[in-house]
C-alpha positions in Angstrom: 120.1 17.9 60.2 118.3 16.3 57.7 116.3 13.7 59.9 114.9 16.8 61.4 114.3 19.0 58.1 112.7 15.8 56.8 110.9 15.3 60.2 109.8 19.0 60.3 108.5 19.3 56.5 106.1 15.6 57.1 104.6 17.6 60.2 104.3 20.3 58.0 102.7 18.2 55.2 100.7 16.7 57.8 98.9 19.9 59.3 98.3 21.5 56.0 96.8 18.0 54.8 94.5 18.0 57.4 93.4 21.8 57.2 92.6 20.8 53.7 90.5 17.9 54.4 89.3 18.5 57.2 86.1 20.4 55.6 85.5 17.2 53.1 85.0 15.5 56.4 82.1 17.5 57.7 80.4 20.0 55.9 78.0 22.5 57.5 76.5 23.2 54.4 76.7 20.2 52.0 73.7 21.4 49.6 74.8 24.4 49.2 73.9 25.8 45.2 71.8 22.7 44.8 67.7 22.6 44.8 66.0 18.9 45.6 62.9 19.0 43.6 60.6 17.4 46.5 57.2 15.7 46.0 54.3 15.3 48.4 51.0 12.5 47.9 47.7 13.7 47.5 46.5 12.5 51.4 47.5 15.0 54.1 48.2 13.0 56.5 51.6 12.3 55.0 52.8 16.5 54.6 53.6 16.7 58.2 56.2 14.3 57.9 56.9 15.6 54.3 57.9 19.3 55.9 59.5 18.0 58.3 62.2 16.6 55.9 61.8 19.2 53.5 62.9 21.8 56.6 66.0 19.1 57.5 67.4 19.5 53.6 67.1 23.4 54.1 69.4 23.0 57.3 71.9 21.1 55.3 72.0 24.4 53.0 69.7 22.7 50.2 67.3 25.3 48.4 63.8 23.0 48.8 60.6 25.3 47.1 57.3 23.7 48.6 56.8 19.7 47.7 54.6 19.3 44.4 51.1 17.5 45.5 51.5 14.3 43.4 49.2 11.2 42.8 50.8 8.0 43.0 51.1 7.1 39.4 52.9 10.7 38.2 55.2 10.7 41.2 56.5 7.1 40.3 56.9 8.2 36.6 58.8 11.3 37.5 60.7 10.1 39.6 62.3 7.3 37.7 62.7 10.4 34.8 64.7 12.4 37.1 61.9 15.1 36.7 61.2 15.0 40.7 63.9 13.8 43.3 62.3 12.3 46.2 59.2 11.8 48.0 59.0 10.1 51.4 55.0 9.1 51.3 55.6 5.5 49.8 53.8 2.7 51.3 55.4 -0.8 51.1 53.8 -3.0 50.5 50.9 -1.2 49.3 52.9 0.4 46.3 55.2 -2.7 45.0 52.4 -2.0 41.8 54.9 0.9 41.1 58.2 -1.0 41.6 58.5 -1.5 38.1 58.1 2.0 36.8 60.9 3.1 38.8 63.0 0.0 39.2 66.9 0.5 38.3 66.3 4.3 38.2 64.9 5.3 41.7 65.1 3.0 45.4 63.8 3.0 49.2 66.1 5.0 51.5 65.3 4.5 55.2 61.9 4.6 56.7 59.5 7.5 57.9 58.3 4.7 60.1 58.4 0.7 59.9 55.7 -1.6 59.8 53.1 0.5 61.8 50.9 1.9 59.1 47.6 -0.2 59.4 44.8 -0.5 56.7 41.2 -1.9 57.1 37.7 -1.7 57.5 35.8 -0.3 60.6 32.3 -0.1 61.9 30.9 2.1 64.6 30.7 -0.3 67.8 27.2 0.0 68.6 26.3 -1.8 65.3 29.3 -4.3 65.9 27.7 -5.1 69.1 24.0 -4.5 68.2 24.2 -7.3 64.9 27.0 -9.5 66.1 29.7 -8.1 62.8 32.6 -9.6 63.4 33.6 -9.4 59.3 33.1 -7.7 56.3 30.8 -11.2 55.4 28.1 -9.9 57.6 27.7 -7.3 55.1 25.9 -9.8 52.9 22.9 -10.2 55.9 20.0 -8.2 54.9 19.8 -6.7 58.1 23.2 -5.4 58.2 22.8 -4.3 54.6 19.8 -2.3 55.6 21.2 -0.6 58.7 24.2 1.0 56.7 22.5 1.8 53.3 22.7 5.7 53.4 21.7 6.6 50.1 18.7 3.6 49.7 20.5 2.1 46.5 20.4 -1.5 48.6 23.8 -1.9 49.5 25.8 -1.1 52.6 27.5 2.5 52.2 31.6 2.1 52.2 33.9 5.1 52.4 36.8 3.4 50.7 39.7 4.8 48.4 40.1 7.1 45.9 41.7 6.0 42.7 45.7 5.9 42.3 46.5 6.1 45.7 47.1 2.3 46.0 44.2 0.5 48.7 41.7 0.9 45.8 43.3 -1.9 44.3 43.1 -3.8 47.6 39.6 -2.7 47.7 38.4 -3.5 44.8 40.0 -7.3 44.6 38.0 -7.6 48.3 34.7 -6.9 46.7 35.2 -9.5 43.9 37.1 -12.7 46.0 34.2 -11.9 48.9 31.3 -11.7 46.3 30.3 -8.2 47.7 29.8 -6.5 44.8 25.7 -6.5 45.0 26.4 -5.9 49.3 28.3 -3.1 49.2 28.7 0.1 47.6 32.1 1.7 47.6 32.4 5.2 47.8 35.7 6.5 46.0 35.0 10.4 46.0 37.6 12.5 47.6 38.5 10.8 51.0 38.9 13.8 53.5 35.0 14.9 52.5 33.6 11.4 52.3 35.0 10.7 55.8 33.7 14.2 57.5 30.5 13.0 56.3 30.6 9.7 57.8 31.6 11.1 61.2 28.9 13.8 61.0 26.7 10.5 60.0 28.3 8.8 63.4 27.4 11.8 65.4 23.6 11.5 64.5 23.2 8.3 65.1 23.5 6.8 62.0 26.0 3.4 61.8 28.8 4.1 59.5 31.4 1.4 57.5 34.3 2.9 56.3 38.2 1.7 55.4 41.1 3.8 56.9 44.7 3.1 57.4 47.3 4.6 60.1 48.2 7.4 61.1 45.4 9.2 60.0 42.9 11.4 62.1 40.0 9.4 61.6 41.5 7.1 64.4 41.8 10.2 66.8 37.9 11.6 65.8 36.9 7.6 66.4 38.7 5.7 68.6 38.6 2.0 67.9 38.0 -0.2 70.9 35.5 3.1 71.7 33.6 4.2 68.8 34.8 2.2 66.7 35.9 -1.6 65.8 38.1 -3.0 63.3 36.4 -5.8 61.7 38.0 -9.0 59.9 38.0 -10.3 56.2 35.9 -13.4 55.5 40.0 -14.8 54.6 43.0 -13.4 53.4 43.0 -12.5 49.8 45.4 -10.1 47.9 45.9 -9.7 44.9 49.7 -10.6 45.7 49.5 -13.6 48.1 53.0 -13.4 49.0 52.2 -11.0 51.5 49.2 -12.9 53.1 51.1 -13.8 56.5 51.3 -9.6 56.9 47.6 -9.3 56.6 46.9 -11.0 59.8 48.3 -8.9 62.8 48.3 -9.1 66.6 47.5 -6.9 69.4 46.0 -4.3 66.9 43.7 -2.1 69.4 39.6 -2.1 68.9 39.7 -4.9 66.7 37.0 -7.8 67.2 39.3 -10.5 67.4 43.0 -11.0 68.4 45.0 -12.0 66.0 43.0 -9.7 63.8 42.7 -10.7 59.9 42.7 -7.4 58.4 43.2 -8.1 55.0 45.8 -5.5 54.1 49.4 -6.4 55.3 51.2 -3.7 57.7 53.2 -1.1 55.6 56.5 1.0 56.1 56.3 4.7 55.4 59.1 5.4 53.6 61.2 7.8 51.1 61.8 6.8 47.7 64.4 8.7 45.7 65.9 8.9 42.0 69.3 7.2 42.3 71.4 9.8 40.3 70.5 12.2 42.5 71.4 9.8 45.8 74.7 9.6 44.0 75.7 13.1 43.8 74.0 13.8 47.1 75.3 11.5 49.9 74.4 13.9 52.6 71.0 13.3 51.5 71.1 9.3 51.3 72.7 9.5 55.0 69.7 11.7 56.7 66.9 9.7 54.6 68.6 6.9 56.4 68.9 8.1 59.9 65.4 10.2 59.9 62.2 8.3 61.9 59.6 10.0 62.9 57.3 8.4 65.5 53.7 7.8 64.5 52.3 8.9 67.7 53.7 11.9 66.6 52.1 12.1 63.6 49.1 11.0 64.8 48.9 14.0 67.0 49.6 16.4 63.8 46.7 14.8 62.3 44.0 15.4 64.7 45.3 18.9 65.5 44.9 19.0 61.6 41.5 17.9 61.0 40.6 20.5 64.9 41.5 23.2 62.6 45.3 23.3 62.5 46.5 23.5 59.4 50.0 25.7 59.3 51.9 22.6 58.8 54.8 24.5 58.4 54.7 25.6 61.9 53.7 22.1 63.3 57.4 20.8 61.7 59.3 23.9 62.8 57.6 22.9 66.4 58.7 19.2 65.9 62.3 20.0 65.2 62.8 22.2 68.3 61.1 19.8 70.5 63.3 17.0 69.6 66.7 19.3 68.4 68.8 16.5 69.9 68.0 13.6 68.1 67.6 16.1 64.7 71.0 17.8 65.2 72.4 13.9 65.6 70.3 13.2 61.9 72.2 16.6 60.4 75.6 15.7 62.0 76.0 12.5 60.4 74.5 13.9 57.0 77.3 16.4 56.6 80.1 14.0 57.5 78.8 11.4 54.4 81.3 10.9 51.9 
């Protein structure tokens, strides 16, 4: 009698035990009553993938208010404050400049996409075939020089990178270690603009030399390999060497040589979050690391962008239905994190 009274009350322990935990173990709401404080960078071609997280963390019950549009430098700083939570526009390598500001206070979480964001310089490919450019050393030819000086200061015309968004830096070490400084004037106004106005400049007839990195909708308006060609550095030279090896990539489409020397090593896409906020939120760590998005993907977002497109809020909704499975795997292993 009391083998089975003390065999009856364990079973009994047993189920209520589990009916307790058993929630702890998956929640369908894990964020409920809490608000992520979500940032976005200033380049658009990153806020498709941005609202496409932003809508994830609202199915996991999380109150997300529209990402604040930040430049590099601010969203770094607030970050490692605790001011803003996450963004998941960094570029790595491009942005190891920040790593100190938020280093011990703020990490990497997963990856938007790995090693597949490109930066270099392009030139339309009837001037790559029509002068023989093959590198951003032909810029110093006089010929050359003369065929892409747009505003007559001398120098060949270079949409390149606005200030704090991290390739400037890139850019501007280039000009100096080349010696291009009297070849080639840089033009660092606001990108989107300065890039319509080279591919209006295309359209006339006009050659055009401009810096761009992927995705971005510049390569779907100008197709390297068709309008367009990558085009090499004279050498690699970064302003941190230990990435050299990255700067020189193979098979990359429209460039004119293979291995291709780009000068800019590949980057990841990826999320970097305030760590006090990854510890009281490990629903969030676990999606940030499950989450890819691929960049053909993106790439499509971006040209349908830059035809007109612009209710990116729409575009993400879209995204998640079309690809529920995989997203409702993402969600499902969020709200069983511990």
């Amino acid at each position: 009698m009391f083998r089975l009274n003390t065999i009856s009350t364990f079973a009994t322990l047993l189920l209520v035990t589990t009916a307790v935990s058993a929630p702890a173990i998956a929640q369908e709401q894990p964020g409920e009553g809490k608000t992520i404080n979500m940032a976005q960078a200033t380049w658009d071609t990153g806020w498709f993938h941005a609202e496409i997280y932003r809508q994830l963390f609202q199915e996991l019950g999380y109150s997300v208010d529209k990402p604040t549009t930040l430049d590099n430098p601010p969203f770094y700083q607030t970050v490692s404050q605790g001011d803003m939570d996450l963004w998941v526009n960094g570029w790595f390598p491009l942005h190891n400049t920040y790593e100190p500001t938020f280093a011990g206070t703020a990490e990497i979480v997963g990856a938007v996409a790995k090693g597949g964001a490109l930066e270099g310089y392009l030139v339309n490919a009837s001037a790559v075939e029509e002068f023989g450019i093959t590198s951003l050393e032909d810029f110093k030819r006089d010929e050359v020089k003369a065929a892409f000086d747009r505003n007559g200061d001398g120098k060949a015309d270079l949409v390149a990178c606005p200030p704090g968004w991290g390739c400037e830096i890139n850019i501007e070490h280039h000009m100096d270690a080349y010696g291009l400084r009297d070849h080639i004037n840089p033009i660092k106004a606001g990108y989107a603009a300065s890039m319509a106005d080279a591919v209006a400049a295309y359209e006339a007839g006009e050659n055009i030399l401009f810096y761009t990195w992927t995705p971005n909708w510049t390569v779907n308006e100008l197709v390297p390999g068709e309008d367009v060609n990558w085009i090499e550095v004279p050498k690699i030279d970064l302003p941190d060497m230990s990435l050299a090896d990255a700067a020189t990539l193979d098979g990359v489409e429209g460039c004119v040589n293979d291995p291709c020397m780009l000068g800019f090593p590949a980057n990841d896409i990826v999320p970097v979050v305030n760590t006090t906020f990854l510890e009281g939120n490990p629903s969030v760590r676990t999606l940030l690391q499950s989450v890819e998005i691929p960049l053909a993907d993106i790439f499509a977002q971006n040209a349908a962008m830059n035809a007109g497109d612009d209710d990116i809020q729409a575009q993400a909704t879209a995204w998640i239905a079309d690809n529920r499975e995989r997203v409702d795997e993402w969600l499902e292993a969020a709200r069983s994190a511990q």
